[in-house]
C-alpha positions as CSV (number, residue, x, y, z in Angstrom):
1,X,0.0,0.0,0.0
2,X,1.3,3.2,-1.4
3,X,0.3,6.7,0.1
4,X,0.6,10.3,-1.3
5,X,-0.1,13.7,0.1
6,X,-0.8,16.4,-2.0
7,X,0.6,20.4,-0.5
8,X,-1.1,22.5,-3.5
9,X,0.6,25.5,-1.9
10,X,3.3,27.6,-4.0
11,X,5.7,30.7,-3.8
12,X,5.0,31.5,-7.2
13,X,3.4,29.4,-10.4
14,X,5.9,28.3,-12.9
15,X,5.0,29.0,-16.5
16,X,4.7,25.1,-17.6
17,X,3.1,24.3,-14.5
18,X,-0.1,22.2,-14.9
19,X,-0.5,20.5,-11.1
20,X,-3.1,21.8,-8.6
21,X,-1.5,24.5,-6.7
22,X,-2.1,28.2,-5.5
23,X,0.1,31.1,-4.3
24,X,-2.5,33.0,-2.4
25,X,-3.8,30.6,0.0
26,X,-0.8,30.7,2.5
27,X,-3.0,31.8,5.3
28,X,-4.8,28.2,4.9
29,X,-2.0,25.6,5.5
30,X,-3.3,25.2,9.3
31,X,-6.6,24.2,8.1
32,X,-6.0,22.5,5.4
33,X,-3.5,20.1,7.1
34,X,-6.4,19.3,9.7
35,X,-8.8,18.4,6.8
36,X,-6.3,16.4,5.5
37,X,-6.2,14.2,8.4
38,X,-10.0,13.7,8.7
39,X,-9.9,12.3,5.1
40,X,-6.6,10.7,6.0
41,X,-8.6,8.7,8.8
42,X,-11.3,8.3,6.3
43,X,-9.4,6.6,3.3
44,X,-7.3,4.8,6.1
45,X,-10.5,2.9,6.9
46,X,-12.0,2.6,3.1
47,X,-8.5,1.0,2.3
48,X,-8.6,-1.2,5.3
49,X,-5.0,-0.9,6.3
50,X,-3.6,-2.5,9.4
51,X,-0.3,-2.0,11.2
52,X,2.5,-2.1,9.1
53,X,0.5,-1.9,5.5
54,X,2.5,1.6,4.1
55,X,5.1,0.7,2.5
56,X,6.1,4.1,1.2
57,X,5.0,7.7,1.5
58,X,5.4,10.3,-1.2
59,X,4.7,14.0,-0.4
60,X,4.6,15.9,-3.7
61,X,2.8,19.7,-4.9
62,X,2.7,21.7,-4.9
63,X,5.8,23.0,-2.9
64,X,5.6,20.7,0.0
65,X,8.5,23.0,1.4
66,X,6.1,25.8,2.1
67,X,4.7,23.4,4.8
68,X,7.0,23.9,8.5
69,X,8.3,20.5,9.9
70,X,5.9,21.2,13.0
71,X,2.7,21.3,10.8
72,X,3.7,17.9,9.6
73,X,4.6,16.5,12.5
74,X,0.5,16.0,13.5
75,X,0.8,13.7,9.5
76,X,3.1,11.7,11.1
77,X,1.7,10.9,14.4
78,X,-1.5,10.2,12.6
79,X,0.5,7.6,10.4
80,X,2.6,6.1,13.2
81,X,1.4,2.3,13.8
82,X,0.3,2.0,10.1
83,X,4.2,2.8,8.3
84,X,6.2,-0.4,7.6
85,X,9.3,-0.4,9.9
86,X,11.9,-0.3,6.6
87,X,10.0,2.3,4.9
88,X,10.3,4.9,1.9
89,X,9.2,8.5,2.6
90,X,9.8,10.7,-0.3
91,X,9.1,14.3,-0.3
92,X,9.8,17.5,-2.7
93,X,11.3,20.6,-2.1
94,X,11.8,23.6,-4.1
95,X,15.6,24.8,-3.4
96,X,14.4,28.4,-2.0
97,X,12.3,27.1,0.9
98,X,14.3,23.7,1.9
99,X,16.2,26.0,4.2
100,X,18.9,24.1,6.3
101,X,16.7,24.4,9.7
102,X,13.5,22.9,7.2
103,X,15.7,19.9,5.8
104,X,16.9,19.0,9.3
105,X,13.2,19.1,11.1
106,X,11.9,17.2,7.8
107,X,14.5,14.5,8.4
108,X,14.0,14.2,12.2
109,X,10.2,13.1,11.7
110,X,12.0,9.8,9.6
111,X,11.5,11.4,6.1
112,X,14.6,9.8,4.3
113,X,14.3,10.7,0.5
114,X,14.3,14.5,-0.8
115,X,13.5,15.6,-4.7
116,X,14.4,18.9,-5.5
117,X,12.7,21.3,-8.0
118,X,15.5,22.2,-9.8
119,X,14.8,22.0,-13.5
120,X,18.2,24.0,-14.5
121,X,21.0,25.6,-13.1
122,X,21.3,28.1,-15.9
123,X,19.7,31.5,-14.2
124,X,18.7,33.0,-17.5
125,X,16.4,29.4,-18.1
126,X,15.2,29.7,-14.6
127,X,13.8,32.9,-14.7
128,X,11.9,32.8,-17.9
129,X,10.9,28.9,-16.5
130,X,9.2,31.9,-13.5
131,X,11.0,28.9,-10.9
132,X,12.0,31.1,-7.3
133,X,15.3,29.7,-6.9
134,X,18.8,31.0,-8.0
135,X,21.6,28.1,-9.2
136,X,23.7,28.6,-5.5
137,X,20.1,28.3,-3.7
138,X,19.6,25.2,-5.9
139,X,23.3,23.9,-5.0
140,X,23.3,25.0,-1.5
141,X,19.8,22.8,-0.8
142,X,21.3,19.9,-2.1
143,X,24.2,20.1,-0.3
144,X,22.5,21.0,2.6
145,X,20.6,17.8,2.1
146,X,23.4,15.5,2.3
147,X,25.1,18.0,5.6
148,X,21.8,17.0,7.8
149,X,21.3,12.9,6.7
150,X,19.8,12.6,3.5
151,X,21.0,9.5,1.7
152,X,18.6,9.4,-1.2
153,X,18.6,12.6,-3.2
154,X,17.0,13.4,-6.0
155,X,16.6,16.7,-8.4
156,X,14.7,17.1,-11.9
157,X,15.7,19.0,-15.0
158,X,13.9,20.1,-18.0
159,X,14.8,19.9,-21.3
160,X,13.4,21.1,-24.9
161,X,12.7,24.7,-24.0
162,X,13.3,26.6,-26.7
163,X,17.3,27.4,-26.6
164,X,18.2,24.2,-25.1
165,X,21.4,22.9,-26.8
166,X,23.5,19.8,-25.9
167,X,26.2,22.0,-24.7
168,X,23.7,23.9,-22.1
169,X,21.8,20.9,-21.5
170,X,25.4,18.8,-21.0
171,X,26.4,21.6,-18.3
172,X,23.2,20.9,-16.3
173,X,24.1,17.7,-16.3
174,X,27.9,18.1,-15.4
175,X,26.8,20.5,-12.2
176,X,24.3,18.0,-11.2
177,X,26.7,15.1,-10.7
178,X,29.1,17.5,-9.3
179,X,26.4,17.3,-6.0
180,X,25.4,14.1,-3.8
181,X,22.2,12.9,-5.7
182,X,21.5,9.7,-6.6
183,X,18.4,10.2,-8.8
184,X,17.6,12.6,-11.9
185,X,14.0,12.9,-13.1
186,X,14.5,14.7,-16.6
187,X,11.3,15.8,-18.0
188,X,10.5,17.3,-21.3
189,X,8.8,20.1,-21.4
190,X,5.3,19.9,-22.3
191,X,3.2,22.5,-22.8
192,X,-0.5,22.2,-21.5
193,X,-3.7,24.7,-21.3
194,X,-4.4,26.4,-18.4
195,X,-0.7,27.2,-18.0
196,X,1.0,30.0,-18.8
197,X,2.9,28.7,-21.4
198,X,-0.1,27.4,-23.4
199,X,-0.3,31.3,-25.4
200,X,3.8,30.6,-26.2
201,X,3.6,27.2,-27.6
202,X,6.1,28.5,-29.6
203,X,8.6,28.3,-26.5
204,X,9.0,24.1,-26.6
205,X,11.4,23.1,-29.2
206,X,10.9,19.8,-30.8
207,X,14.1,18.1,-31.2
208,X,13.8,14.5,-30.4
209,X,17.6,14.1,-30.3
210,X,17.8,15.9,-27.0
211,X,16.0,13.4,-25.3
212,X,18.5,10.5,-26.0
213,X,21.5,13.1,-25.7
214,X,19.9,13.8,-21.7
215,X,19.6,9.7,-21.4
216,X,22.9,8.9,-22.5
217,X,24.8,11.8,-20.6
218,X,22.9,10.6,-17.3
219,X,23.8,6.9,-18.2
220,X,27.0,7.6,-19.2
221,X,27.4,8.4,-15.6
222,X,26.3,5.4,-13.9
223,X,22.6,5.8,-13.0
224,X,20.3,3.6,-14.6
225,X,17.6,4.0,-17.2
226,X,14.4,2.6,-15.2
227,X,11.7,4.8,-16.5
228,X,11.1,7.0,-19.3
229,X,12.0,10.2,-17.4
230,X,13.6,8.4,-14.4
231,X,17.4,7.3,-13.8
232,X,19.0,6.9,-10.4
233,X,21.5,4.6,-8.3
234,X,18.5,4.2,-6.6
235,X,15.2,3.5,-8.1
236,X,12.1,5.0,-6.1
237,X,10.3,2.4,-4.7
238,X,6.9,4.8,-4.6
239,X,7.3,5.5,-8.1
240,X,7.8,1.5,-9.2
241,X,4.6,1.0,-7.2
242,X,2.7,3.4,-9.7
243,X,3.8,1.7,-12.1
244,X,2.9,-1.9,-10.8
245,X,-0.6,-0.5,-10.5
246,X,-0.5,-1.2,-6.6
247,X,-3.2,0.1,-4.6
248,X,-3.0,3.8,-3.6
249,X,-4.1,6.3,-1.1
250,X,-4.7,10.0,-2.6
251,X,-5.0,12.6,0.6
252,X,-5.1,16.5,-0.2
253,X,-6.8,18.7,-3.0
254,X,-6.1,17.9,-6.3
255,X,-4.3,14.1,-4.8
256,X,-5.9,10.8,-6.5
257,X,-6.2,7.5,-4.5
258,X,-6.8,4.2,-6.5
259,X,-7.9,1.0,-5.3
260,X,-8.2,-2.5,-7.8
261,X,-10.3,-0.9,-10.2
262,X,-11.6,2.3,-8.9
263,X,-10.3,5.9,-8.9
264,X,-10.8,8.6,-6.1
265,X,-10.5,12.1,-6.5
266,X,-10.8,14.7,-3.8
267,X,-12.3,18.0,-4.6
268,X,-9.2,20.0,-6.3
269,X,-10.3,23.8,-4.1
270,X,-8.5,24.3,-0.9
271,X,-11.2,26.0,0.5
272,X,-13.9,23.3,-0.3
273,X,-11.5,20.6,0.6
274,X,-11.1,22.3,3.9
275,X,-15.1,22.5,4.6
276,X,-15.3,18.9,3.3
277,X,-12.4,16.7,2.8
278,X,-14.2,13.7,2.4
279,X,-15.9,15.1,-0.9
280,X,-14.8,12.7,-3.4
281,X,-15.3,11.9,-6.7
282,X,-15.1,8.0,-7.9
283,X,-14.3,6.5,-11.4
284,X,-14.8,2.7,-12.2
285,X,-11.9,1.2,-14.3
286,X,-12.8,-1.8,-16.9
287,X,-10.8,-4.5,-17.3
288,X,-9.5,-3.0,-20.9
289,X,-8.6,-0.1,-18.9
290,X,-6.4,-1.3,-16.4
291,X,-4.7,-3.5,-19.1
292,X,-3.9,-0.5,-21.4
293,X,-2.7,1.1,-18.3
294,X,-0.4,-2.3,-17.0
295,X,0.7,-2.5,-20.6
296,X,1.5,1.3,-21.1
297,X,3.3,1.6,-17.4
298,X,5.2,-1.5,-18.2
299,X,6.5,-0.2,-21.2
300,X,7.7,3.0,-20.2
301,X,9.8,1.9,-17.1
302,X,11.9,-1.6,-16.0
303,X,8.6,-2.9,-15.1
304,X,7.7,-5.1,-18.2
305,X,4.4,-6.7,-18.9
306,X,3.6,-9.7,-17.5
307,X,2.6,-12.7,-20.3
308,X,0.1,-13.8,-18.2
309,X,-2.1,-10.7,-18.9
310,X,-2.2,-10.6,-22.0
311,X,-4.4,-12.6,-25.0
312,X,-3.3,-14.6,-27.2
313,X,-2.7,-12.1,-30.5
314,X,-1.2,-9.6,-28.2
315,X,1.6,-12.4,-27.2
316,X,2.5,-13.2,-30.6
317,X,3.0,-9.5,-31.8
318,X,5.3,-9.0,-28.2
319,X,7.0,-12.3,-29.6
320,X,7.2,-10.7,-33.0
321,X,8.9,-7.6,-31.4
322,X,11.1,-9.6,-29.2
323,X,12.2,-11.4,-32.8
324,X,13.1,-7.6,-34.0
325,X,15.2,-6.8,-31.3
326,X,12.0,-3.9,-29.9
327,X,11.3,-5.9,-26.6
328,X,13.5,-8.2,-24.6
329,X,11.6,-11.4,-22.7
330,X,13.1,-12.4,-19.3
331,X,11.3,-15.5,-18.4
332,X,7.2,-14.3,-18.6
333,X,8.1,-10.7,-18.9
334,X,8.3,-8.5,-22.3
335,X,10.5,-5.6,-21.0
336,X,11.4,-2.5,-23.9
337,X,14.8,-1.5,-24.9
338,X,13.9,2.0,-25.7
339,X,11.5,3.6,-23.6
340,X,11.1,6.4,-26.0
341,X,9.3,4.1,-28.2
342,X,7.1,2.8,-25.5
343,X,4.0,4.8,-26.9
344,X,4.2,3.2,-30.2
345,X,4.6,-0.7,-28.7
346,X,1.9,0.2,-26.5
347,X,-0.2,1.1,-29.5
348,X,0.9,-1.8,-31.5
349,X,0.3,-4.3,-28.9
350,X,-3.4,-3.3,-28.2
351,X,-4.2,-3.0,-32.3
């Protein structure tokens, strides 16, 4: 059993940005971390879990760092007897607010994985990105991370804004290293409506080449390729249970929980979900549409389908792909070679 919390609270909305989250609602937080636990309590119940059934915890925005250690402090108590002893608890950080005192109460309440918001350590890219960090503030966190006890760190870049070259792209990359991560997330950027980037399209570049450029500079290195934006020494465990399709608790505007073959979604306005957390919407998943999902996931990450869920046309044209050299098969498991093509198997497959 996964859970995630969703902080939809921000310094300032960056230009791609498409996730639920608000700069004018600071005077909230209290209130909306006390709703949080009523429907914490209440999905807690719905999802039946016992002592010991979280086996990871991912608290993602949102800026979660706009949240004081103390305010989370009453998450954690609420959480105590249900976390798994050896557990994963993930959460993400933009460089400006994970000051050194917020990193050190953070890690004292057992959080043990960071992800910073770093997206570039070019200032000119920053700025017109609208992040709130300067390249020392995103240096300093990270290093910071590592002074107070954080063994897993991880930071994402961006890449295909317009002006992005290998050079630039390579010295993101080179400074990255330089630091004591050992996880990139390097996402390209997507332009989507409602953002502020949707009336620039213009501002994405489409060069394809960049992407396998990023993949092979980061691998180069010695972190692994395990999902189609993801490489690390260490793989997030939260993240490979997405992508298993394990069962998931949502808590928090704009969060989603999902349980065998149904979808929650809490109401996405803090000041709604603060007069009533516990108003959720519910979706009902088919059986085709948790295989397109299985087969999809699988395909973009070191997941792999599983024979056993698929028919019997779908099998041969995985075997026929394994035959081309597109899929690998590792006992009853079609794993990809090149997750950049994982779309297009995916397609093929469900034809």
């Amino acid at each position: 059993m996964l859970l995630y919390i969703h902080i939809p609270y921000c310094d300032s909305k960056c230009y791609y940005c498409s996730f639920n989250s608000y700069t004018d609602k600071f005077n909230s937080r209290e209130d909306y971390i006390y709703a949080l636990i009523k429907q914490l309590d209440f999905e807690l119940k719905r999802f039946r879990v016992k002592n010991g059934d979280i086996e990871s915890i991912f608290i993602g925005g949102g800026t979660p760092s706009t949240i004081t250690p103390k305010l989370y402090e009453v998450i954690f108590k609420a959480l105590q007897s249900f976390i798994k002893r050896e557990i994963e608890i993930t959460i993400e950080a933009n460089p400006n607010s994970a000051t050194l005192s917020w990193l050190g109460g953070i890690y004292d309440l057992g959080v043990n994985r960071v992800s910073f918001g770093v997206q570039s350590f070019n200032s000119k890219k920053l700025k017109v990105l609208n992040r709130s960090h300067s390249t020392i503030q995103a240096i300093n966190a990270v290093e910071n991370a590592k002074k107070v006890g954080f063994n897993h760190i991880s930071l994402d870049l961006i890449y295909n804004y317009l002006g992005d070259t290998k050079e630039s792209l390579k010295e993101d990359i080179d400074i990255a290293f330089s630091l004591p991560i050992d996880h990139i997330s390097a996402y390209e950027l997507t332009i989507e409506d409602g953002t502020k980037f949707s009336s620039t399209p213009e501002l994405k570049q489409e060069d394809n080449s960049l992407a396998f450029f990023v993949a092979d500079e980061i691998k180069k290195r010695g972190f692994r390729h395990y999902e189609i934006s993801n490489f690390g020494e260490y793989e997030s465990y939260h993240n490979k249970g997405y992508w298993k399709l394990k069962d998931y608790i949502g808590v928090g505007a704009g969060a989603v929980g999902f349980k065998r073959d149904r979808r929650y979604y809490p109401t996405t306005n803090i000041d709604s979900y603060i007069k009533n957390p516990l108003d959720i919407r519910e979706e009902i998943l088919t059986k085709d549409d948790i295989l397109t999902e299985k087969i999809f996931l699988g395909l973009r990450s070191n997941i792999g389908i599983d024979e056993t869920i698929l028919n019997k046309s779908m099998i041969e044209r995985a075997d026929f792909l394994v035959e081309r050299g597109r899929l690998k098969k590792e006992r009853k498991v079609y794993k990809n070679i090149n997750f950049f093509l994982s779309d297009e198997i995916a397609l093929y497959l469900l034809d």
